[in-house]
DRENBARO-577903 format. One record per residue (C-alpha): residue number from 1; residue in one letter; x, y, z. Coordinates in nm, 2 decimals. Example, Ala and Ser with C-alpha at 12.3 -4.5 7.8 and 13.67 -1.06 7.14 Angstrom:
  pos  code       u       v       w
    1     a    1.23   -0.45    0.78
    2     s    1.37   -0.11    0.71
***
This chain:
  pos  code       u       v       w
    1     x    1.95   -0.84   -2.03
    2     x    2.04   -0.57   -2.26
    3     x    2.00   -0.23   -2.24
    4     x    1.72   -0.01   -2.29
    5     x    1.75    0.27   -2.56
    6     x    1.70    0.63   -2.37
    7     x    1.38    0.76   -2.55
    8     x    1.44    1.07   -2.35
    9     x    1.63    1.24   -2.02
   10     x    1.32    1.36   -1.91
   11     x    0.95    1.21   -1.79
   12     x    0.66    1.19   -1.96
   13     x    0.39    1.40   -1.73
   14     x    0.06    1.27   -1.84
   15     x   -0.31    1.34   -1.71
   16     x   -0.47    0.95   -1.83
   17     x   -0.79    0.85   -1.79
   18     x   -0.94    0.54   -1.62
   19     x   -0.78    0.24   -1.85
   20     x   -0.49   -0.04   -1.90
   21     x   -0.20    0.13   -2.10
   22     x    0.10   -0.04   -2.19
   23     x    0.44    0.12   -2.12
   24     x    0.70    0.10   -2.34
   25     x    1.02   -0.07   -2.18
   26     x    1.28   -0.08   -2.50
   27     x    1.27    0.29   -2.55
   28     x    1.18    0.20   -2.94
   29     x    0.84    0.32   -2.97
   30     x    0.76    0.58   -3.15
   31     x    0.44    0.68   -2.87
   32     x    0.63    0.73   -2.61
   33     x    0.59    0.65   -2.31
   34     x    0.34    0.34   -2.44
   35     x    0.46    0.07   -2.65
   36     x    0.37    0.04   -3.05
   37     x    0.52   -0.28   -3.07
   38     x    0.84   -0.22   -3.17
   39     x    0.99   -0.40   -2.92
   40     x    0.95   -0.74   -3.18
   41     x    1.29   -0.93   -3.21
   42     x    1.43   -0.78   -2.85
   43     x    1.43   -0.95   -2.51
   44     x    1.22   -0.67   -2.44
   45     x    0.84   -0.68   -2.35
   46     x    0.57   -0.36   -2.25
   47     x    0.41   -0.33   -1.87
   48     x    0.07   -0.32   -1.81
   49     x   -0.04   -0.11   -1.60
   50     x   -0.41    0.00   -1.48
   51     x   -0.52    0.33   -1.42
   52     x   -0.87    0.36   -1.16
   53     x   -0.91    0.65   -1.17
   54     x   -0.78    0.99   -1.33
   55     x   -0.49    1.12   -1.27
   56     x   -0.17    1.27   -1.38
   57     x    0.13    1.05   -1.39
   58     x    0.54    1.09   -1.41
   59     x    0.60    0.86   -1.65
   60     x    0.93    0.71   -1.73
   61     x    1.09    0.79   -2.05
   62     x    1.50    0.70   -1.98
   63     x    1.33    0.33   -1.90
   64     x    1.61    0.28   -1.64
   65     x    1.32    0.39   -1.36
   66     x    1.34    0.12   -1.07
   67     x    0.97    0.21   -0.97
   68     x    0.85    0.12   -1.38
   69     x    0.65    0.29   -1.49
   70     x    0.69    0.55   -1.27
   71     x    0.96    0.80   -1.32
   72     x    1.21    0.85   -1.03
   73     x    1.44    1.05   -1.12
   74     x    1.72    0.81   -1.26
   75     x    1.74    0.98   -1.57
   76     x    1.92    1.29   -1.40
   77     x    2.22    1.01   -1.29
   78     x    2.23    0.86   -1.66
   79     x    2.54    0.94   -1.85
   80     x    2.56    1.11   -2.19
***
C-alpha cells in the first residue's frame, strides 16, 4: 500500500456533534481531517466513523495514526 501524504504534524482537535463523518486517509483533502474526495485514482479510501454524542476529538492529520481516526501521537516520531 502506498503511503499517505502528511496533511499536517499536528492533530486536528475538534468539538463534533452527534453524526457519521468521513476521515480522510490520503492526506489529499483539502477539509482536513474529513475527506472531499480527492482520494479518486489512489488505493486510498475515507473511514466512517459515528459520533453519539458530542464531544471533542484528537483527530489524526499525519494519517499514520494506528488508532484511525484517532490521533496518537505518531506524528511526533515521523521524519521530515
Amino acid at each position: 500500500m502506498s503511503e499517505p501524504h502528511i496533511a499536517d504534524r499536528k492533530p486536528c482537535i475538534l468539538e463534533l456533534e452527534p453524526g457519521t463523518y468521513k476521515w480522510c486517509r490520503c492526506g489529499l483533502s483539502q477539509k482536513q481531517p474529513f475527506c472531499d474526495g480527492s482520494h479518486a485514482g489512489t488505493e486510498f479510501t475515507p473511514l466512517a466513523f459515528t459520533v453519539t454524542e458530542k464531544k471533542r476529538m484528537a483527530l489524526c492529520a499525519c494519517k499514520h495514526t494506528k488508532h484511525e481516526p484517532n490521533c496518537d501521537g505518531t506524528h511526533s516520531k515521523l521524519e521530515t
